[in-house]
N, C-alpha and C positions, 0 to 999 in steps of 0.2 A: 023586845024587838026594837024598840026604838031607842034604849041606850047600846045596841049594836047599830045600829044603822048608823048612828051619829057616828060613832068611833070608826067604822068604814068612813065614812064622809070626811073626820078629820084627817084619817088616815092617807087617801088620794090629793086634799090638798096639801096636807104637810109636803109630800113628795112631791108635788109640784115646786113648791114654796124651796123646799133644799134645790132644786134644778136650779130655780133663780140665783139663788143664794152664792152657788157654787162659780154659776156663771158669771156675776158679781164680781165673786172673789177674785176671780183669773185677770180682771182688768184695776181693782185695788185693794189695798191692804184688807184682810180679814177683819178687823176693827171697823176699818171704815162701811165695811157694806153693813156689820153688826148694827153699827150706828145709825147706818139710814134708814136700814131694814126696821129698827126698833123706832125709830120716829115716825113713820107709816104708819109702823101698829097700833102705838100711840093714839096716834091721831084719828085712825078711825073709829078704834074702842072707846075713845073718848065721844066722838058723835055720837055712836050708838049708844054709851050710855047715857047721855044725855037724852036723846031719841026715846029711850027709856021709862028715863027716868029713874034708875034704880038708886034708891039710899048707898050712904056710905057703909065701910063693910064694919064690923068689928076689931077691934083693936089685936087681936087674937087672929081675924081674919088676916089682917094684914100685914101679920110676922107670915106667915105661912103663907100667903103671895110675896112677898119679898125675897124669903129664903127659895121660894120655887122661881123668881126672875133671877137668883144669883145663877140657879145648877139650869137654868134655862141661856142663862146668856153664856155661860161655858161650853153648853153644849153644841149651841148653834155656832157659836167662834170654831171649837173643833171643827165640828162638819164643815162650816164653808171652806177652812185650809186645807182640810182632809179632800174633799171634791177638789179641791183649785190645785193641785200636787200629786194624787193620788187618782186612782179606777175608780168611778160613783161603783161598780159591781163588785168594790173592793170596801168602800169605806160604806155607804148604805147600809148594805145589810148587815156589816158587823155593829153598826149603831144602833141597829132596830133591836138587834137580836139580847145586847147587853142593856138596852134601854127597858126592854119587856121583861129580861129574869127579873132586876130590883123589884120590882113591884109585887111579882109572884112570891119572894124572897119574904117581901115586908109584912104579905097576907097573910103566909106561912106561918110566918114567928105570930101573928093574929089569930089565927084561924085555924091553926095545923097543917104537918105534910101535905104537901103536894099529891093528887092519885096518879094512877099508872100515865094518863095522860099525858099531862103535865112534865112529867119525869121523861117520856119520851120525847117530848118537845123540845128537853133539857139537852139528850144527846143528839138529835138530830140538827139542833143547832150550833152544837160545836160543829159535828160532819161539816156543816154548812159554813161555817168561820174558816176552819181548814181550807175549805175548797175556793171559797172567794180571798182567800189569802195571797192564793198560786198566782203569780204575775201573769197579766196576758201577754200578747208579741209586742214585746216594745215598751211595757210598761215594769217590768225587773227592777229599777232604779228608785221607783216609785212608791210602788206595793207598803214597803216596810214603815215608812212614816207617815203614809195614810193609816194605816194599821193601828200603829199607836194612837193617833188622833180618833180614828175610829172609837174606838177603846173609850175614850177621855170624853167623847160625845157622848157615848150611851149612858155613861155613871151620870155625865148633869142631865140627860134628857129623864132617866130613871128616877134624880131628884126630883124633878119638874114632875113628873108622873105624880107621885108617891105625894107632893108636900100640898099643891094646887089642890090635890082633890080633897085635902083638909078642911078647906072656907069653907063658910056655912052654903046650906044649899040651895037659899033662894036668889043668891045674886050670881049674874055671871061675867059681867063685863067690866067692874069695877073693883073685883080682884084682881084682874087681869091687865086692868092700869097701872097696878099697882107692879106688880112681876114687871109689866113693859119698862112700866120707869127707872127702875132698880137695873135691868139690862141695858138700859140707855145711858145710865148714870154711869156702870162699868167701864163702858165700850168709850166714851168720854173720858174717864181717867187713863185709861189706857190708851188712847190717843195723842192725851197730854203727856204723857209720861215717853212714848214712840216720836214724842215730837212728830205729829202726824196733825195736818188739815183733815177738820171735819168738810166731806167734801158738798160743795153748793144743792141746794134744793132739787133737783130734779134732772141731775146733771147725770144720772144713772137711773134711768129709770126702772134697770131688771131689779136693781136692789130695791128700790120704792116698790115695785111688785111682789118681793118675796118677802117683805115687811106685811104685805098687809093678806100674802097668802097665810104665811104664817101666823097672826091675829086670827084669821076663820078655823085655821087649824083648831088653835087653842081653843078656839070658844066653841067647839063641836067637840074637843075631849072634855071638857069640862063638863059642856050640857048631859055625854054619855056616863058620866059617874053619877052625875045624877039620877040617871036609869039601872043600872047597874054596875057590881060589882068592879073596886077600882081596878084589881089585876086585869081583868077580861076587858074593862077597857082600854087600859094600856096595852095589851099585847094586840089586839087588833087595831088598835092607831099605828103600832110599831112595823105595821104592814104598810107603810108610804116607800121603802127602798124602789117598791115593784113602778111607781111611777118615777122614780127616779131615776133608775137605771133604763127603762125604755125611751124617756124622753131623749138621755147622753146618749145612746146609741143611735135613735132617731133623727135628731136634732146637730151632733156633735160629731156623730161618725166614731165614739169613740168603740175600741174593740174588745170584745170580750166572748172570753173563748168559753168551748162547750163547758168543762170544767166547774168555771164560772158562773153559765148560769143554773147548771145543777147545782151551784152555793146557794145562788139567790132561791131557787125552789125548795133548796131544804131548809134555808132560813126561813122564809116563808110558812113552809108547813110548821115550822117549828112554832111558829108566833101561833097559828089556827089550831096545834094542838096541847098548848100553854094556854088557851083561853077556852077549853071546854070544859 
């Protein structure tokens, strides 16, 4: 029970954490919010591990937080240009829903077929991809290249799932410095490379927010693997679209038709019947 709570608990902040993110993006380049966002996180997983106190990780630990900050910093790059261009009831839960098969996928080949469950989750998530696919009024133009972005988030969020839950399993915040840095090192080259200003300290503060929403995120998926099973906790972390898309509609006015949010419900269920 307590590695399900946690993965609910990262799962609402993560979804919070992409609203920021999103809404970041709309005011500078998707790099640049990566960057800030990744320096927040940084910085507070660094307090608390120090706060800690926890040892360094293994060398072994720290390919496998490395290789889970590359497919973490791709995937949060997708998503924020996916949100900053595209429907959050478009690009959300197509990221939740392809970020939680990998992992089921990876148990699979571990563990054997998937049961009836599972399998059901499988097509009720397409239904649910289809359906938040359908443009809302006004948004037709959009739809398609969130779509793909969508897509390109869930494979690195799916890596991040899948490689993070590798480290050993009594540290938690100092693999996770180890990921943040390696996404901060990216989001820096690729600034350089855009010819892009890393933008000043605090000069956006929604992105410093979704940097360090996103750090709790992580650090509640991670504590949930520790309690159990890695698929079941990825596919209920992968349940954040639901605070995503209510914040955009609440907060942004943005529109999303019935359709649509019959997607996000069968996405939804899909994730809660992929992790039973």
């Amino acid at each position: 029970m307590l590695g399900v709570l946690a993965a609910l608990t990262s799962a609402l902040i993560w979804g919070s954490g992409d609203f920021a993110g999103g809404v970041a993006a709309r005011r500078i380049n998707q790099f640049q919010a990566l960057a800030t966002a990744a320096l927040s996180g940084l910085l507070i997983l660094g307090g608390l591990a120090a706060a800690r106190g926890e040892a360094l990780p293994s060398p072994a630990s720290i390919g496998w937080a490395c290789a889970a900050g590359i497919g973490g910093a791709v995937g949060i790059a997708a998503l924020y240009r996916g949100l900053s261009i595209g429907n959050a009831a478009v690009v959300a839960p197509t990221s939740a829903v392809v970020g939680a098969a990998l992992p089921v996928v990876f148990s699979a080949l571990l563990e054997g077929i998937p049961g009836t469950a599972q399998i059901a989750g499988f097509l009720a998530g397409l239904g649910g991809i289809w359906l938040v696919s359908r443009a809302s009024p006004g948004a037709a133009g959009q739809t398609r290249p969130g779509l793909g972005l969508a897509f390109l988030a869930g494979l690195g969020f799916g890596g991040f799932f899948i490689m993070i839950a590798q480290v050993q399993p009594d540290l938690v915040f100092t693999p996770l410095i180890a990921a943040k840095a390696v996404a901060l090192s990216l989001a820096l080259l690729m600034l350089l490379i855009r010819r892009l200003d890393l933008q000043p300290a605090l000069s956006h503060p929604v992105a410093w927010a979704a940097g360090l929403l996103d750090a709790g995120g992580n650090v509640f998926y991670l504590v949930a693997t520790q309690f159990t099973r890695v698929d079941v906790a990825a596919v209920l972390s992968s349940m954040y679209p639901a605070a995503t898309v209510i914040l955009a509609s609440l907060i942004l006015k943005e529109k999303v038709s019935r359709a649509q949010w019959l997607g996000v419900v069968l996405c939804l269920c899909a994730v809660a019947l992929i992790a039973l």
